[in-house]
VEXDREN-2710 file (C-alpha; in Angstrom, 1 decimal):
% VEXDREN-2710
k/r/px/py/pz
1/UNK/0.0/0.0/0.0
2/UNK/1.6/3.3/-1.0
3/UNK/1.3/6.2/1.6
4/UNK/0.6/9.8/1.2
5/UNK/2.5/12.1/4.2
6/UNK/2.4/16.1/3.9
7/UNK/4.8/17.2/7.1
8/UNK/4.6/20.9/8.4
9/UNK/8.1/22.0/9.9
10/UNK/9.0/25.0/11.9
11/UNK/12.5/26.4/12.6
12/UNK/12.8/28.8/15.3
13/UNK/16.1/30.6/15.1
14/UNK/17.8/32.8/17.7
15/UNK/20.9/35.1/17.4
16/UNK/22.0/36.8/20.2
17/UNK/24.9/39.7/18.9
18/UNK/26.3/42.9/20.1
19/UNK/25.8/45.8/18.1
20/UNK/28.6/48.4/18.6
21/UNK/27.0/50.9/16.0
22/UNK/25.5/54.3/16.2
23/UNK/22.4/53.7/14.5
24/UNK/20.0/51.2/16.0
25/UNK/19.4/47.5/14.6
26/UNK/15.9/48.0/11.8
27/UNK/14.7/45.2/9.9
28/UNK/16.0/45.9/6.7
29/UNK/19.6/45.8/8.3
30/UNK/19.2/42.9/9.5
31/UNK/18.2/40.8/6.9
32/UNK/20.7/43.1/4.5
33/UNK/23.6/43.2/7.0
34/UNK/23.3/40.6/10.1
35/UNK/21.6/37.5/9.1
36/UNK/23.8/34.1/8.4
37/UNK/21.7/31.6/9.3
38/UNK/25.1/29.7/10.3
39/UNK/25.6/32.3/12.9
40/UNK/21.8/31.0/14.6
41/UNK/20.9/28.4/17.3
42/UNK/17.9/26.8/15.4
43/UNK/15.3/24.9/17.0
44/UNK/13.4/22.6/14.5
45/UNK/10.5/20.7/15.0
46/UNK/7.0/19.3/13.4
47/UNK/4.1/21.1/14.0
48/UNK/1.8/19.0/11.6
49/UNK/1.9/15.6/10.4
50/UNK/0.0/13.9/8.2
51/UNK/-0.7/10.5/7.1
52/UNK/-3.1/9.9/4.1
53/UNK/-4.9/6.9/3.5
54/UNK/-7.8/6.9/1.0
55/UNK/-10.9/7.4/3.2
56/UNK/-9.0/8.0/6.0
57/UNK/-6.5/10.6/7.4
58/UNK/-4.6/10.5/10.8
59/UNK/-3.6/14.3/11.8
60/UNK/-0.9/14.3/14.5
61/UNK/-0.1/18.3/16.3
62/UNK/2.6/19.1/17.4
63/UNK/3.7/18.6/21.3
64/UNK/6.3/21.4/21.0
65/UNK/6.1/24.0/23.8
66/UNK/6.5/27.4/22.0
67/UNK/3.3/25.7/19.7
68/UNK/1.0/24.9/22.6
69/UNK/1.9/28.8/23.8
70/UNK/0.8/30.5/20.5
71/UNK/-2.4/28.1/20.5
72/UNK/-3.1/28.9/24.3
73/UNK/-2.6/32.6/23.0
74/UNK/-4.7/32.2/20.1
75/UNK/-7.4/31.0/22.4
76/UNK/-7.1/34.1/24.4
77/UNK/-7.2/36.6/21.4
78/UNK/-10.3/34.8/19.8
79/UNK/-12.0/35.2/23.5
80/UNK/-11.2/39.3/23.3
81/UNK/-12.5/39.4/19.3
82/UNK/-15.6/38.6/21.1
83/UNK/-15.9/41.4/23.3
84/UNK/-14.6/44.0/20.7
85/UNK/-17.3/45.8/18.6
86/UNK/-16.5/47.3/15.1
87/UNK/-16.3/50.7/16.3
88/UNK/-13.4/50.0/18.5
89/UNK/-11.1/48.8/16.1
90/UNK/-10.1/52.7/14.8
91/UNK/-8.3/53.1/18.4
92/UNK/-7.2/49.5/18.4
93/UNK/-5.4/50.3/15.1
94/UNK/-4.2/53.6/16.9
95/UNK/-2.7/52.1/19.5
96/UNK/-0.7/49.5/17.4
97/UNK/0.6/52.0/15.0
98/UNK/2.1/54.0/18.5
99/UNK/4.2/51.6/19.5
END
């Protein structure tokens, strides 16, 4: 029997660096100027995996912790959606764009 698999990997990289310049650290720089992604710790793992069978399909999540934080966060910002009317998003947006 021939088997189907589609596998959902996430790599989590962290550099840690000094930056002895005048100028602070923007994105562009980064990616321009600072990233090497041998210079990075990464931390891979499988957030999805599944197996598919003709009528049939076995989904297994990931048990990774930094996954089961952005889900229990997820939850938390789909419980505030509720409580937020339309007219509130103007100073929502606001607020974002200030900081």
């Amino acid at each position: 029997m021939k088997r189907k698999y589609e596998i959902v990997v996430k790599q989590y990289q962290l550099f840690e660096f000094e930056w002895d310049y005048d100028i602070p650290l923007t994105e562009e720089i980064f990616w321009n100027d600072v990233y090497n992604i041998s210079d990075c710790d990464p931390d891979s793992h499988i957030v999805e995996w599944k197996e598919i069978i003709p009528e049939q399909e076995t989904v297994i999540e990931s048990t990774h912790p930094a996954d089961r934080e952005a889900k229990s966060l997820q939850s938390l910002i789909d419980i505030m959606w509720d409580y937020i009317s339309e007219k509130d998003i103007p100073e929502i947006t606001k607020r974002l764009e200030e900081e």
